[in-house]
C-alpha atoms as a printed R data frame, in Angstrom:
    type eleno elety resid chain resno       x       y       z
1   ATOM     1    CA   UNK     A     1 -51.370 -15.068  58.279
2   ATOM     2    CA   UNK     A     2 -49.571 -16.039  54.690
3   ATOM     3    CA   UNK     A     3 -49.318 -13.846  52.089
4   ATOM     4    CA   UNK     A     4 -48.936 -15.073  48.307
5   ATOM     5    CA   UNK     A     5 -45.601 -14.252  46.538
6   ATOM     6    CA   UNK     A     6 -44.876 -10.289  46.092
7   ATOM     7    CA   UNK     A     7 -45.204  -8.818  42.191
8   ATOM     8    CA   UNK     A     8 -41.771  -6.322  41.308
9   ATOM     9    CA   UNK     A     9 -43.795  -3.357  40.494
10  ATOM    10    CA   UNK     A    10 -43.521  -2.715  37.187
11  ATOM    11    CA   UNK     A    11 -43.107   0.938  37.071
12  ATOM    12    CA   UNK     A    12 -40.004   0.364  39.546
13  ATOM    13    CA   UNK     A    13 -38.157  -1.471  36.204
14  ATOM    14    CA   UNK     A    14 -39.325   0.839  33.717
15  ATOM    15    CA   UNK     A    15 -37.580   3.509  35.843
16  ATOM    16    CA   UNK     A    16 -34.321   1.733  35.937
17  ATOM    17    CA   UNK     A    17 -33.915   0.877  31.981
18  ATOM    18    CA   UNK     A    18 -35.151   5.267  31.619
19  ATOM    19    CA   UNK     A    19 -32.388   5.885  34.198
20  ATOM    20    CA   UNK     A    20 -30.184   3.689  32.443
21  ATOM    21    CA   UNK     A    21 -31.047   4.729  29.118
22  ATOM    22    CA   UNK     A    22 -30.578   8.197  29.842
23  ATOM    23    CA   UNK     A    23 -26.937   7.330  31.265
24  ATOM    24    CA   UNK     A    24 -25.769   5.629  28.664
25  ATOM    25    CA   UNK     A    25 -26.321   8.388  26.400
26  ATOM    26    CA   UNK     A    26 -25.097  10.736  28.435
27  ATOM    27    CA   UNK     A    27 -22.128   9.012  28.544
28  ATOM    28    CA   UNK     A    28 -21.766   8.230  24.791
29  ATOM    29    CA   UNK     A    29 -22.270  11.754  24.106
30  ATOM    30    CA   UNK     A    30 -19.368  12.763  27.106
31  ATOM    31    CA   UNK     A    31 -16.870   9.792  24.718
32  ATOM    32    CA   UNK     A    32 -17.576  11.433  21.437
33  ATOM    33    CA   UNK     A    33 -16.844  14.966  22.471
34  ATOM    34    CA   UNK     A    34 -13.560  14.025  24.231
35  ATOM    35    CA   UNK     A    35 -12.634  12.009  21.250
36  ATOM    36    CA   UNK     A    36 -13.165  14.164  18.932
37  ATOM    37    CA   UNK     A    37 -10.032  16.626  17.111
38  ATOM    38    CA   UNK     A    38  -9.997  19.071  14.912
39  ATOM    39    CA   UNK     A    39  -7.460  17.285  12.376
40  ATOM    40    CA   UNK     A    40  -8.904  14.693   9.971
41  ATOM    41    CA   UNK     A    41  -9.222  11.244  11.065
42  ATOM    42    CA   UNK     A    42  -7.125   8.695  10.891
43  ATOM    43    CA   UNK     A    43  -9.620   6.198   8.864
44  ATOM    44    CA   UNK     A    44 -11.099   9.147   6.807
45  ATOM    45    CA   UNK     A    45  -7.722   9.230   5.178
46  ATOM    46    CA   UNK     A    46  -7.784   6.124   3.305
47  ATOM    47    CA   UNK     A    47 -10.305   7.637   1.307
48  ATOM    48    CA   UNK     A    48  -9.000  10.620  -0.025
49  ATOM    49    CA   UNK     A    49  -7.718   9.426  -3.212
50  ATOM    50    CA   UNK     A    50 -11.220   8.158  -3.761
51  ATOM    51    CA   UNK     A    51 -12.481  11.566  -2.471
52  ATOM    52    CA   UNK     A    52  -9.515  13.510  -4.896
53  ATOM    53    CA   UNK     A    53 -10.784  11.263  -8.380
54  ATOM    54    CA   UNK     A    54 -14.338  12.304  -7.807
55  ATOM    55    CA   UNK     A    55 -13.479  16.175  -7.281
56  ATOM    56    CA   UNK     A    56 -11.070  15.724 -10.330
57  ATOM    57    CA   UNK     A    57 -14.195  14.513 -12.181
58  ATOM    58    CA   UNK     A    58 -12.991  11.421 -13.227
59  ATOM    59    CA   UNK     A    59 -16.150   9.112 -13.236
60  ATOM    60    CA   UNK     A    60 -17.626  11.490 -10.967
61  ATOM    61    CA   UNK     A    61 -20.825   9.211 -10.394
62  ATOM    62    CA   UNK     A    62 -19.020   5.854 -10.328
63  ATOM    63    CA   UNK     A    63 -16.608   7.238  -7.907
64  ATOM    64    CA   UNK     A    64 -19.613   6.968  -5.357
65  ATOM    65    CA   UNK     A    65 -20.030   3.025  -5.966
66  ATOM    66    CA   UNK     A    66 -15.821   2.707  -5.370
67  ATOM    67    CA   UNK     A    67 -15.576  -0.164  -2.992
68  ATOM    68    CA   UNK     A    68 -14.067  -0.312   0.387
69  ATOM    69    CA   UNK     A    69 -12.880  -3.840   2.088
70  ATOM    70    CA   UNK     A    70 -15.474  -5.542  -0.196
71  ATOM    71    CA   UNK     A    71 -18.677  -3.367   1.060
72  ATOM    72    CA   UNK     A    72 -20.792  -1.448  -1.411
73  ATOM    73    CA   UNK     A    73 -20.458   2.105  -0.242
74  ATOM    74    CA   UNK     A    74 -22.350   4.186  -2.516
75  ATOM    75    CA   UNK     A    75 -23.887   5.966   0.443
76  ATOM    76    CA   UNK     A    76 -20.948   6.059   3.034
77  ATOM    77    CA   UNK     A    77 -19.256   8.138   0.211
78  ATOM    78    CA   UNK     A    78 -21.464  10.668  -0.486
79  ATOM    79    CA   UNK     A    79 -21.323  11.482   3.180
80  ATOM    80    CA   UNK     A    80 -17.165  11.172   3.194
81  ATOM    81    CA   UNK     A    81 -17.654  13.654   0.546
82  ATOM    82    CA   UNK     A    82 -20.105  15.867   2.217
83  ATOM    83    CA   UNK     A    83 -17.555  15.630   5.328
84  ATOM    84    CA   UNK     A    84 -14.132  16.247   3.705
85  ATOM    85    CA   UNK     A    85 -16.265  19.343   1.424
86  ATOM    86    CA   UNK     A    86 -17.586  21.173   3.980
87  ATOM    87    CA   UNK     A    87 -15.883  20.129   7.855
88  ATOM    88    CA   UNK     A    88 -12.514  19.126   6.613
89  ATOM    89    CA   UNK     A    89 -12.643  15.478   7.177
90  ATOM    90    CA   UNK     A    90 -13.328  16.108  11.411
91  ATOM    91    CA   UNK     A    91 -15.760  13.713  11.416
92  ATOM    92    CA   UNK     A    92 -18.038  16.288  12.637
93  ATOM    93    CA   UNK     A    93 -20.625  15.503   9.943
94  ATOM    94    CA   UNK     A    94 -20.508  11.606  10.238
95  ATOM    95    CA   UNK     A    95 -20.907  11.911  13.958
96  ATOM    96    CA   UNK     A    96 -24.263  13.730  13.539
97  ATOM    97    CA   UNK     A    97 -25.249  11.669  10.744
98  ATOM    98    CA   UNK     A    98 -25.037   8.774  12.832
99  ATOM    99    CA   UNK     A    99 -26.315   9.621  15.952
100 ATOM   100    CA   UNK     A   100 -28.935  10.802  13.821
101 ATOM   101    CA   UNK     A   101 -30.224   7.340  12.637
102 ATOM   102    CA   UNK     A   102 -29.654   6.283  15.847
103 ATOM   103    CA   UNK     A   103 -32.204   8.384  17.143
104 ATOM   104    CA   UNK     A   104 -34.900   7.912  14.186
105 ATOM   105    CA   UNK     A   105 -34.462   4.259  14.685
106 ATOM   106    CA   UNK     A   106 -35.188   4.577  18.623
107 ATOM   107    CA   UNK     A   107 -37.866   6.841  17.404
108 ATOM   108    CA   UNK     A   108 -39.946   4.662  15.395
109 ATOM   109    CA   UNK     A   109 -39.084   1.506  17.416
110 ATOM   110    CA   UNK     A   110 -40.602   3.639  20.599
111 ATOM   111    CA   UNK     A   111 -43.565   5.020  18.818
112 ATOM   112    CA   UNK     A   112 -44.314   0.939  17.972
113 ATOM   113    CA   UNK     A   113 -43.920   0.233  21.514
114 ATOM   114    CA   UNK     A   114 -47.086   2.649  22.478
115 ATOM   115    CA   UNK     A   115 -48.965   2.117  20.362
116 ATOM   116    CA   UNK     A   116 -49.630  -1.489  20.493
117 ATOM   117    CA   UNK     A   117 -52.743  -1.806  22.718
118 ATOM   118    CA   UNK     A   118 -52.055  -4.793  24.317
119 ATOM   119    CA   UNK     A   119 -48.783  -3.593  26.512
120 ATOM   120    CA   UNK     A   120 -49.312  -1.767  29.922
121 ATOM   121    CA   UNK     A   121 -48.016   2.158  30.497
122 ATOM   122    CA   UNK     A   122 -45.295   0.395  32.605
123 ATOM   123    CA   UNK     A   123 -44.254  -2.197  30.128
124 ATOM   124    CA   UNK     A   124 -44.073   0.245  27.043
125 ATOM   125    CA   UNK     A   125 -42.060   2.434  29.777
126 ATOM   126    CA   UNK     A   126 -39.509  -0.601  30.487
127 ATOM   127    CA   UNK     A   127 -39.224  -1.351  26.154
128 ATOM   128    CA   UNK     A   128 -38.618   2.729  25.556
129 ATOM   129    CA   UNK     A   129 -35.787   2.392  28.181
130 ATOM   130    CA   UNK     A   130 -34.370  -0.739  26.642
131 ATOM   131    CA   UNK     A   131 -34.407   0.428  23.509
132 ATOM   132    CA   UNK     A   132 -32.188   3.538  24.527
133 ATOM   133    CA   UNK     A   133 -29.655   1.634  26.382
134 ATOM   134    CA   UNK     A   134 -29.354  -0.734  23.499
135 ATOM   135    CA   UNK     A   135 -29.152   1.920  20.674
136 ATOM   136    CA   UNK     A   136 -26.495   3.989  22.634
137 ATOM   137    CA   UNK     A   137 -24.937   1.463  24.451
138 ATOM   138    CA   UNK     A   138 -20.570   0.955  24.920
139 ATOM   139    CA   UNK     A   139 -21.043  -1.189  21.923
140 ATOM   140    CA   UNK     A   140 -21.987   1.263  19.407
141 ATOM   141    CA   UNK     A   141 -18.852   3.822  20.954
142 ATOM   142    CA   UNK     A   142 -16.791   2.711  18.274
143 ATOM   143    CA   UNK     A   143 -19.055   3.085  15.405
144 ATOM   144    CA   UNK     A   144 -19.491   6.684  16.624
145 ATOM   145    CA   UNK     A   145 -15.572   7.374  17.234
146 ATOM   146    CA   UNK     A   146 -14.617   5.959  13.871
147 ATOM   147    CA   UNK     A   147 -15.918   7.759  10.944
148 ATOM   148    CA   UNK     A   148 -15.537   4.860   8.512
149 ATOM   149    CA   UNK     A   149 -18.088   2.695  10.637
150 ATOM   150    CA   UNK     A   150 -20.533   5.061   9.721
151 ATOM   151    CA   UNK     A   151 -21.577   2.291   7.370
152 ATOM   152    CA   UNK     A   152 -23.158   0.645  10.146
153 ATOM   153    CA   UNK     A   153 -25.565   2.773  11.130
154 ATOM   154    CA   UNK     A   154 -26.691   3.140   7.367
155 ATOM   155    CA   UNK     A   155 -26.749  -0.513   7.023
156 ATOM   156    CA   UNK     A   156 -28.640  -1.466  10.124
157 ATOM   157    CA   UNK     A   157 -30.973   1.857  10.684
158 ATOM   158    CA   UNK     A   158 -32.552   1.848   7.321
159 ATOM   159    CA   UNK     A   159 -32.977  -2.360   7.387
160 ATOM   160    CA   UNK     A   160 -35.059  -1.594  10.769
161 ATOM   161    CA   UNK     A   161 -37.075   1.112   8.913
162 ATOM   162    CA   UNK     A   162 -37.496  -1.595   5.875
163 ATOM   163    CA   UNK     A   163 -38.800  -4.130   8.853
164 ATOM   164    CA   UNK     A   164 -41.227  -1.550  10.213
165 ATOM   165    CA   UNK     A   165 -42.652  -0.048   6.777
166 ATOM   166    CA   UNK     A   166 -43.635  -3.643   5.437
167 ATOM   167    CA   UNK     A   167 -45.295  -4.003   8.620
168 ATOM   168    CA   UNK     A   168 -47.443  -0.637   8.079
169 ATOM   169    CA   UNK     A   169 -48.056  -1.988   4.714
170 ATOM   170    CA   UNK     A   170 -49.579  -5.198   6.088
171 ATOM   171    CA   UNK     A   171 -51.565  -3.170   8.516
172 ATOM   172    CA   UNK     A   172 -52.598  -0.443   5.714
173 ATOM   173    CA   UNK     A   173 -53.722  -3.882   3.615
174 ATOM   174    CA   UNK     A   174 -55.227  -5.983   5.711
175 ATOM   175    CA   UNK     A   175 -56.848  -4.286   8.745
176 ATOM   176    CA   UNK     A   176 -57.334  -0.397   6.959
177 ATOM   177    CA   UNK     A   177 -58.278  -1.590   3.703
178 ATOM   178    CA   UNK     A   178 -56.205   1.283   1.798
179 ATOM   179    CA   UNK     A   179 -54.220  -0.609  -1.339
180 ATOM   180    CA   UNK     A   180 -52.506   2.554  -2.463
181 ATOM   181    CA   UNK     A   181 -51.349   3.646   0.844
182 ATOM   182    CA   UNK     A   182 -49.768  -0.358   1.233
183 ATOM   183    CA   UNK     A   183 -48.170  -0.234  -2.129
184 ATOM   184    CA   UNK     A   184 -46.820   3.330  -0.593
185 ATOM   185    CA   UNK     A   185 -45.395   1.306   2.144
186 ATOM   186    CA   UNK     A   186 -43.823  -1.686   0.450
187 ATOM   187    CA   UNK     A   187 -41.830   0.754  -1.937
188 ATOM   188    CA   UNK     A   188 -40.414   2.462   1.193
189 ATOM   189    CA   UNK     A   189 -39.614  -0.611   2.816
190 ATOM   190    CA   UNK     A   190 -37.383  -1.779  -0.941
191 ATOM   191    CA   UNK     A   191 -36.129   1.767  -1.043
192 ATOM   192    CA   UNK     A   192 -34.559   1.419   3.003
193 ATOM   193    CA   UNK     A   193 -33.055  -1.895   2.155
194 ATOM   194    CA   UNK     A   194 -31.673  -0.592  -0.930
195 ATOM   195    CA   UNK     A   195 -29.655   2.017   1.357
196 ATOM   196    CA   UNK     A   196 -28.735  -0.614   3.950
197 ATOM   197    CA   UNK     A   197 -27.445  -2.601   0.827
198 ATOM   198    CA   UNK     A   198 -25.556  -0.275  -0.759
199 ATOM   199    CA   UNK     A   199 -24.003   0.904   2.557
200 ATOM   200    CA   UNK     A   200 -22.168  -2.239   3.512
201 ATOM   201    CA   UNK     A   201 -21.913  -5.972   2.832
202 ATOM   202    CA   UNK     A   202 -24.190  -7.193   5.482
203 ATOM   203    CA   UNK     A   203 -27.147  -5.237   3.913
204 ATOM   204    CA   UNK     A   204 -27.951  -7.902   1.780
205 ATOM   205    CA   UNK     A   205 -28.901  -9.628   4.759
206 ATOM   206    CA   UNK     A   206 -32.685  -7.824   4.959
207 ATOM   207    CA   UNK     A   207 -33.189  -8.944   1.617
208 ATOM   208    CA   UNK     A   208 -33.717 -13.199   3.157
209 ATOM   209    CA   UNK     A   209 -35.509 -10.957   6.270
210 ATOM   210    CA   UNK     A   210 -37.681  -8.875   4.206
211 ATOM   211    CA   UNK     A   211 -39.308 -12.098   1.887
212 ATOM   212    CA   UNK     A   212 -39.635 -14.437   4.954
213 ATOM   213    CA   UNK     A   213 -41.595 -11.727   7.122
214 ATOM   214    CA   UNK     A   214 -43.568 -10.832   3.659
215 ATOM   215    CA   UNK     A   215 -44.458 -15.097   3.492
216 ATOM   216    CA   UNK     A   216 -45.147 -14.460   7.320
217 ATOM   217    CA   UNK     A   217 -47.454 -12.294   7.314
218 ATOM   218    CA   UNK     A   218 -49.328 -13.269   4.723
219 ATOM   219    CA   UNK     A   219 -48.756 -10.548   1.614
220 ATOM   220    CA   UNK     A   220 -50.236 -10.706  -1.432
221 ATOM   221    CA   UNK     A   221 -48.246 -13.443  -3.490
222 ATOM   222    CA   UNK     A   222 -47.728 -10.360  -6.342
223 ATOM   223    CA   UNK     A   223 -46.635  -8.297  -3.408
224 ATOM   224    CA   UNK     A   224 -43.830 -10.930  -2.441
225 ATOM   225    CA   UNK     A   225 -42.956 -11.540  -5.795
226 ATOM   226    CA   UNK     A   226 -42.424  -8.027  -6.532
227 ATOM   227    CA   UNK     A   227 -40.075  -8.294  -3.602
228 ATOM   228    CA   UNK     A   228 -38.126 -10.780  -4.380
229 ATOM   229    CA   UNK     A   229 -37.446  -9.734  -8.137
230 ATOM   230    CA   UNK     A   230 -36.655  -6.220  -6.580
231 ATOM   231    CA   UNK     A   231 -33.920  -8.093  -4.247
232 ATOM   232    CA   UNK     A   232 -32.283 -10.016  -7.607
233 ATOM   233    CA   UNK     A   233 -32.214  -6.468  -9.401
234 ATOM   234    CA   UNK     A   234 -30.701  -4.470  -6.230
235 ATOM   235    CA   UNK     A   235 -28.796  -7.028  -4.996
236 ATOM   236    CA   UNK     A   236 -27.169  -8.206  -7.864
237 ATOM   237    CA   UNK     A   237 -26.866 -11.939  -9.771
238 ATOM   238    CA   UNK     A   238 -23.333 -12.053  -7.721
239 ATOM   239    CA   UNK     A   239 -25.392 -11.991  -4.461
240 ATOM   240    CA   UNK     A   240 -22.996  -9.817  -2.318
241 ATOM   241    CA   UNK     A   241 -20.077  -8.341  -3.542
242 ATOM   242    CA   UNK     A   242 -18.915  -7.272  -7.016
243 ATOM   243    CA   UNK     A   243 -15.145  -7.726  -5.290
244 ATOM   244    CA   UNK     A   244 -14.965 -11.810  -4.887
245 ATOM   245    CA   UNK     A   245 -11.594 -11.559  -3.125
246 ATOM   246    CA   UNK     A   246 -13.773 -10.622   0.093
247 ATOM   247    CA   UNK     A   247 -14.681 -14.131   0.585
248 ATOM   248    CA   UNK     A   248 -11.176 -15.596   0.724
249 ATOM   249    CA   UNK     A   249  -9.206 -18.297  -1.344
250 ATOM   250    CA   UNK     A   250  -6.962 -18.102  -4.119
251 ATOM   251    CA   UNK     A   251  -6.975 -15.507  -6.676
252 ATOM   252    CA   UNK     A   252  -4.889 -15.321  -9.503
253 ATOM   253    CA   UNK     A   253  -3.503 -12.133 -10.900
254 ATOM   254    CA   UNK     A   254  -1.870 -10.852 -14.201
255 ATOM   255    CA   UNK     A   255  -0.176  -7.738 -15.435
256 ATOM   256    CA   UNK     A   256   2.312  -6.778 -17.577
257 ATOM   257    CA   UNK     A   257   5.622  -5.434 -16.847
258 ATOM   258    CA   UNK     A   258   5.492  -3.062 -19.219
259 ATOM   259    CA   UNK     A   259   2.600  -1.105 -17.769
260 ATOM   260    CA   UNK     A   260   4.459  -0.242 -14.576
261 ATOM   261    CA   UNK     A   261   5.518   3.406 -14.937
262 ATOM   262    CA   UNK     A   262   9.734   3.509 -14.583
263 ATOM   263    CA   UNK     A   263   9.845  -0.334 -15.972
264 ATOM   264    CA   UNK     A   264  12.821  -0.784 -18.143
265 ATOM   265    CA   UNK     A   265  14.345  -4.225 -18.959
266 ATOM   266    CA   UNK     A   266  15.072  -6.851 -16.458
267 ATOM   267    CA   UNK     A   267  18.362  -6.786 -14.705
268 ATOM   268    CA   UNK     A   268  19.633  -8.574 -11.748
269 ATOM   269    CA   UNK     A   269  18.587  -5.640  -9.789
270 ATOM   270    CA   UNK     A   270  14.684  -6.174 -10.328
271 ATOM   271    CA   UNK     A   271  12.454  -6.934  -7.578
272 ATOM   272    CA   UNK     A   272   8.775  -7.570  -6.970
273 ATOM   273    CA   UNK     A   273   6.950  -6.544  -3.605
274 ATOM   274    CA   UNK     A   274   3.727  -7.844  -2.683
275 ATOM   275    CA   UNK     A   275   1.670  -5.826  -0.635
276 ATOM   276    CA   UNK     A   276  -1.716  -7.374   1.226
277 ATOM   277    CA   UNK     A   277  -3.493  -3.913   2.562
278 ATOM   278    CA   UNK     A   278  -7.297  -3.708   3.625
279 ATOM   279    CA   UNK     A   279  -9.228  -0.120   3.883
280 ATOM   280    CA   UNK     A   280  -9.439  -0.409   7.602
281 ATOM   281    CA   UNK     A   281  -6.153   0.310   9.337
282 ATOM   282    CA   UNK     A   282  -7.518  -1.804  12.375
283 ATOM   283    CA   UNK     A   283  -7.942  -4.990  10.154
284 ATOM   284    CA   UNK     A   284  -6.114  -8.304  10.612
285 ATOM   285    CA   UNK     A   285  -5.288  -9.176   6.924
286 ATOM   286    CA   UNK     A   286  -3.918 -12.408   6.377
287 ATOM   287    CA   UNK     A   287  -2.551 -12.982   2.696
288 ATOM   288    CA   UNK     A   288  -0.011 -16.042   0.820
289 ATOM   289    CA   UNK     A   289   1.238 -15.481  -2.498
290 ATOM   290    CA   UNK     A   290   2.085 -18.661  -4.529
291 ATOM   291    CA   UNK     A   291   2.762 -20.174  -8.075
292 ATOM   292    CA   UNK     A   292   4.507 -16.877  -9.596
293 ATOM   293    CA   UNK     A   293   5.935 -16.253 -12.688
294 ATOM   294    CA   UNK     A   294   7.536 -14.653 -15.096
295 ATOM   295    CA   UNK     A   295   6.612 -15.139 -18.566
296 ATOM   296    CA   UNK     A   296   7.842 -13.706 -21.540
297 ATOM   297    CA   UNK     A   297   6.287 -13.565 -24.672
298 ATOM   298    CA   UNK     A   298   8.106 -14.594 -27.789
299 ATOM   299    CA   UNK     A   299   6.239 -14.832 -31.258
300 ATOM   300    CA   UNK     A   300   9.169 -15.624 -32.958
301 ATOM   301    CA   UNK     A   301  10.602 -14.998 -36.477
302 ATOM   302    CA   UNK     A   302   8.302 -15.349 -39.149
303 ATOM   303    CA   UNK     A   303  11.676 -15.571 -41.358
304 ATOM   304    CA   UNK     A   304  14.363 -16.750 -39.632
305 ATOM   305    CA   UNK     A   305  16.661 -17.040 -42.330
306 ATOM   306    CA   UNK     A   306  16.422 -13.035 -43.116
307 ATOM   307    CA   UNK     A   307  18.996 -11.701 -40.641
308 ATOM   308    CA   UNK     A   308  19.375  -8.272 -41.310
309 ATOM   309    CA   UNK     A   309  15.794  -8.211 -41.286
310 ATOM   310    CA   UNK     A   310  15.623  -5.917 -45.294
311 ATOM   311    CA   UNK     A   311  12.439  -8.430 -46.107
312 ATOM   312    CA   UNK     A   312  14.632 -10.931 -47.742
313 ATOM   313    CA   UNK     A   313  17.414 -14.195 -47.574
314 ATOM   314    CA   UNK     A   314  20.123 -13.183 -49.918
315 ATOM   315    CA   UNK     A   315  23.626 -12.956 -50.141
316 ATOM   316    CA   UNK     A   316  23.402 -10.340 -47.404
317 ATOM   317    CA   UNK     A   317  22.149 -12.627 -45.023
318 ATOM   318    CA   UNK     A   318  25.108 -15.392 -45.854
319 ATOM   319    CA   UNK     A   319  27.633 -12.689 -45.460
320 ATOM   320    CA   UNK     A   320  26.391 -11.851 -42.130
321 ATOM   321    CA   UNK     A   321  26.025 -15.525 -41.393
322 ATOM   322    CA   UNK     A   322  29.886 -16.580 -42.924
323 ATOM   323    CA   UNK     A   323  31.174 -13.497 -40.192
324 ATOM   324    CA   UNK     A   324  29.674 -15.664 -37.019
325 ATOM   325    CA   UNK     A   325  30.469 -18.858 -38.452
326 ATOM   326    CA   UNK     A   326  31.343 -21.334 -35.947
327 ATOM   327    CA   UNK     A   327  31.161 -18.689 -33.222
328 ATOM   328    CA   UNK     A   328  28.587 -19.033 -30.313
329 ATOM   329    CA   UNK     A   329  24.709 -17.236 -30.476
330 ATOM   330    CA   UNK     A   330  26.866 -14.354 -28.468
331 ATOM   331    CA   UNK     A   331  25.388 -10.545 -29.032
332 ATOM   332    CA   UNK     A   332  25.921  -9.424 -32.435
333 ATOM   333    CA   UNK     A   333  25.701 -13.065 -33.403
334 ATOM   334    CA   UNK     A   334  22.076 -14.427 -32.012
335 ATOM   335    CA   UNK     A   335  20.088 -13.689 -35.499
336 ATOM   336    CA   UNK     A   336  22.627 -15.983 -36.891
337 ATOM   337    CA   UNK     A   337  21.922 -18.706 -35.294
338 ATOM   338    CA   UNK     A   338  19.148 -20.019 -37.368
339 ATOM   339    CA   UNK     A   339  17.607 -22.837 -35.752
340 ATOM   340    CA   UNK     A   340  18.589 -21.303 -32.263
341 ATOM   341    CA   UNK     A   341  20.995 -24.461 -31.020
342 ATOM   342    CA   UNK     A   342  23.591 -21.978 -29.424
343 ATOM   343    CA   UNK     A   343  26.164 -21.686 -31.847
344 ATOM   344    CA   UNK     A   344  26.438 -20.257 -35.745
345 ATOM   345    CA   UNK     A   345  27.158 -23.769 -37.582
346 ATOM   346    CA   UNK     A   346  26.827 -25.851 -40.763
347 ATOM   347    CA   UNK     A   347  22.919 -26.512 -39.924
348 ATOM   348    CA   UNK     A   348  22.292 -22.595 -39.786
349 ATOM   349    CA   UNK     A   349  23.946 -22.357 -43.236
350 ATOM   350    CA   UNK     A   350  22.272 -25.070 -44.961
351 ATOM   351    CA   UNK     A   351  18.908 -23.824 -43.566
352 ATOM   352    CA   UNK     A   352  19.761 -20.151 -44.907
353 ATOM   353    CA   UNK     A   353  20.812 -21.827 -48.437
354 ATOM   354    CA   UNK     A   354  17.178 -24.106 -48.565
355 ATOM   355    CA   UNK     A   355  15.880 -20.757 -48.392
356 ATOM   356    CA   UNK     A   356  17.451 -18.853 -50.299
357 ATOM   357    CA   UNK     A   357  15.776 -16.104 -52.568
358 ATOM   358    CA   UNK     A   358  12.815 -16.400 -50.409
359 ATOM   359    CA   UNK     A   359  10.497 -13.377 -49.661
360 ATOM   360    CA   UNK     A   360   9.745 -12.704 -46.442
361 ATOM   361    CA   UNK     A   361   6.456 -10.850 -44.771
């Protein structure tokens, strides 16, 4: 007697992703307890002179938007702040945060899963379990361990969140028939992908994600166009990052000498360092420096032929001139040297005597 080909029950799969779902977080939990200290961590201290200006009041607000390796990281701040204020920088707070929006994010992805009507008991089983092992899984260790990566989990959680409340708002459109409660949605989904952009650099990418689902599903064209102008205001005309060195190439800098505190004159003792530093210790940062100089500024003598510099070229001036004459522009003889060919000679005289008598400003 033949039998047909055998169906893998599926309530024996959805019990291996729980089991393994439940493992992995287990486990994750197990790392981040054993690898946590009570000192402050190592990544967390890169921030504290950002941390120091804002408790020292100095553009307390704008201290929140201060940049780190080219991300926006208005929110990732106020938690740093929130962390060094009240657990001493142990990355106690950061931890919870995000394991936090890990666990809202499985939350609402789950809930989904049930309640679409057209997936089994055992499927919806099988998706809660993959969900779990992919929230928690060994690649999200790190992002827990290290308190600056916190930045992912408010990048990515709240763009999932943005995903799922423009899909409510389709649903509360089209198939409840409440506008108000729609509109509701669509400003929650701009107001999660405004956290996810000002969280990290790859935020802007819901923005692209956002519009295409909204053209997708078929919103309201004022509904998508109230999207996409809320992406150019949020987002910014530079598109990314206010910081352009992020993106690589050559960038050319300028200061001046005499705003470094200590600066002097220049001897044969000065030097100039270059330093090419990124925010995250564990970052490969590869730098050239090219084309420098020195440049020094020189506006000249508006009256050359005034050498003792009282306003004037008179016989003052020709005395002083007669003491270097024939002697090389040497110190106590450079003003001399009146059309500045290296030595104090007949040319510098006659050029003092066409001006004689002559004011100067």
């Amino acid at each position: 007697m033949e039998s047909g080909p055998s169906r893998f029950p599926g309530w024996v799969l959805a019990a291996i992703t729980l089991f393994g779902a439940g493992v992995v977080l287990t486990t994750t939990l197990y790392f981040i307890h054993q690898s946590h200290w009570s000192g402050p961590a190592a990544d967390l201290w890169f921030r504290l002179p950002h941390v120091e200006r804002f408790f020292a009041g100095e553009d307390f607000f704008w201290q929140l938007f201060a940049e780190g390796g080219g991300h926006r990281m208005f929110f990732p701040n106020a938690l740093f702040i929130v962390e060094f204020s009240l657990f001493r920088g142990t990355n106690v707070f950061l931890n919870a945060c995000g394991l936090a929006l890990q666990a809202i994010t499985a939350g609402l992805l789950i809930s989904c899963v049930w309640k679409e009507p057209h997936l089994s008991r055992s499927a919806a089983a099988f998706l809660t379990g993959l969900t779990g092992m992919l929230l928690f899984s060994s690649t999200q260790i790190t992002n827990f361990v290290r308190p600056l990566n916190v930045c992912y989990f408010l990048a990515f959680a709240p763009l999932t969140w943005s995903v799922l409340a423009l899909l409510r708002a389709r649903d509360a459109h089209q198939t409840e028939g409440r506008p108000k409660a729609a509109r509701a949605w669509l400003v929650v989904s701009i107001a999660a992908a405004t956290v996810a952009t000002y969280s990290m650099f790859n935020g802007i990418l819901g923005w692209p994600a956002l519009l295409l689902l909204s053209v997708g599903l078929r919103l309201p064209r004022l509904w998508i166009g109230f999207l996409a102008l809320a992406a150019v205001a949020i987002v910014g005309p530079n598109g990314a990052s206010p910081n352009p060195e992020v993106f690589g190439g050559w960038v050319q800098k300028q200061f001046s000498l005499a705003s470094i505190s200590g600066f002097n004159e220049l001897t044969t003792q000065f030097r100039i360092r270059f330093i090419a530093s990124d925010t995250d210790p564990q970052s490969v940062v590869e730098a050239g420096v090219d084309g420098v100089q020195l440049t020094i500024l020189d506006c000249g003598a508006s009256c050359p032929t005034d050498i003792n510099g009282d306003g004037s070229t008179n016989v003052l001036d020709l005395i002083d001139l007669l003491l270097c004459f024939g002697l090389p522009a040497v110190p106590g003889c450079e003003a001399e040297d009146v059309n500045g060919d290296g030595v104090v000679n007949v040319l510098d005289l006659i050029q003092l005597l066409l001006s004689f008598g002559q004011i100067c400003p």
